[in-house]
N, C-alpha and C positions, 0 to 999 in steps of 0.2 A: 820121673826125673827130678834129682834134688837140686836146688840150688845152690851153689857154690858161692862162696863168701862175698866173691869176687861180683857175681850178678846181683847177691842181695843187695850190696854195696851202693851199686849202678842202682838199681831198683829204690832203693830209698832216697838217694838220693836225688831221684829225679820226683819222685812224690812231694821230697822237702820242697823241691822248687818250684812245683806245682801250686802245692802248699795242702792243709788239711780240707780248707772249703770246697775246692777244687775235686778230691778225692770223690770226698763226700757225696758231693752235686753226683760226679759219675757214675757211682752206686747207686745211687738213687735215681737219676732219668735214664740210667743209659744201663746199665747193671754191670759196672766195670768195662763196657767197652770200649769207649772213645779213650779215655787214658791210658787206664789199670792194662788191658787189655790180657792176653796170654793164656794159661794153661787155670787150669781149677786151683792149681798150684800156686801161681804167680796171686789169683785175686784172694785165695786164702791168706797170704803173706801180706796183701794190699790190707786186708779187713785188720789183722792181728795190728799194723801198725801202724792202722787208723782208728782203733779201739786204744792203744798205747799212747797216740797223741791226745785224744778227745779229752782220756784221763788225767790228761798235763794241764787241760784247759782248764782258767777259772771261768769266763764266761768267755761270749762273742759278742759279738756286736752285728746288730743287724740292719741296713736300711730299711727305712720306712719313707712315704712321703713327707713327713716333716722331719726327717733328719735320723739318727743313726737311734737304735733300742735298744736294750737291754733286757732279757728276757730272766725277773726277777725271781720266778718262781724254780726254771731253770738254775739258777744261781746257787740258790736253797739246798737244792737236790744233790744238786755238784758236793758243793759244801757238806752238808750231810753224808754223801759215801765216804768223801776221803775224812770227814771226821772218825764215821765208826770202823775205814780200815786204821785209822793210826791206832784207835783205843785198841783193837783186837790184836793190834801186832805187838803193843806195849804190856796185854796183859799175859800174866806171868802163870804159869803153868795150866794155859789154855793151846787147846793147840789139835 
């Protein structure tokens, strides 16, 4: 059963308001069930465009007991992919 424009719509939009950590958490303790919930279908579509957000992110920010971290190696890495897709996308009869 596909989803229809109209349910992805609903569907994402309720994950924005969730938000990405939130997602995230779910997948990871609960395996899409508490939020994401639904069909193989619905948590594939959850994955795609919680893989599309992550990729928007420059870092997060994380509690810690002395106050919020930055996880710099993470940062690196981030930095690093979208570096080498922009060079790949900019170079010229590569493809």
């Amino acid at each position: 059963m596909d989803h229809d424009k109209q349910s992805r719509k609903a569907l994402t939009e309720y994950w924005e308001k969730l938000g990405v950590e939130q997602i995230r958490n779910d997948f990871l303790y609960t395996r899409g069930v508490m939020y994401v919930g639904g069909t193989r279908e619905t948590q594939a579509l959850a994955r795609a465009w919680l893989r599309e957000k992550e990729q928007q992110e420059v870092f997060t920010l994380k509690p810690t007991f002395q106050g919020v971290s930055v996880d710099l190696k993470e940062l690196g890495r981030r930095i690093r992919r979208w570096f080498s897709k922009a060079v790949k996308r900019a170079a010229p009869g590569r493809g």
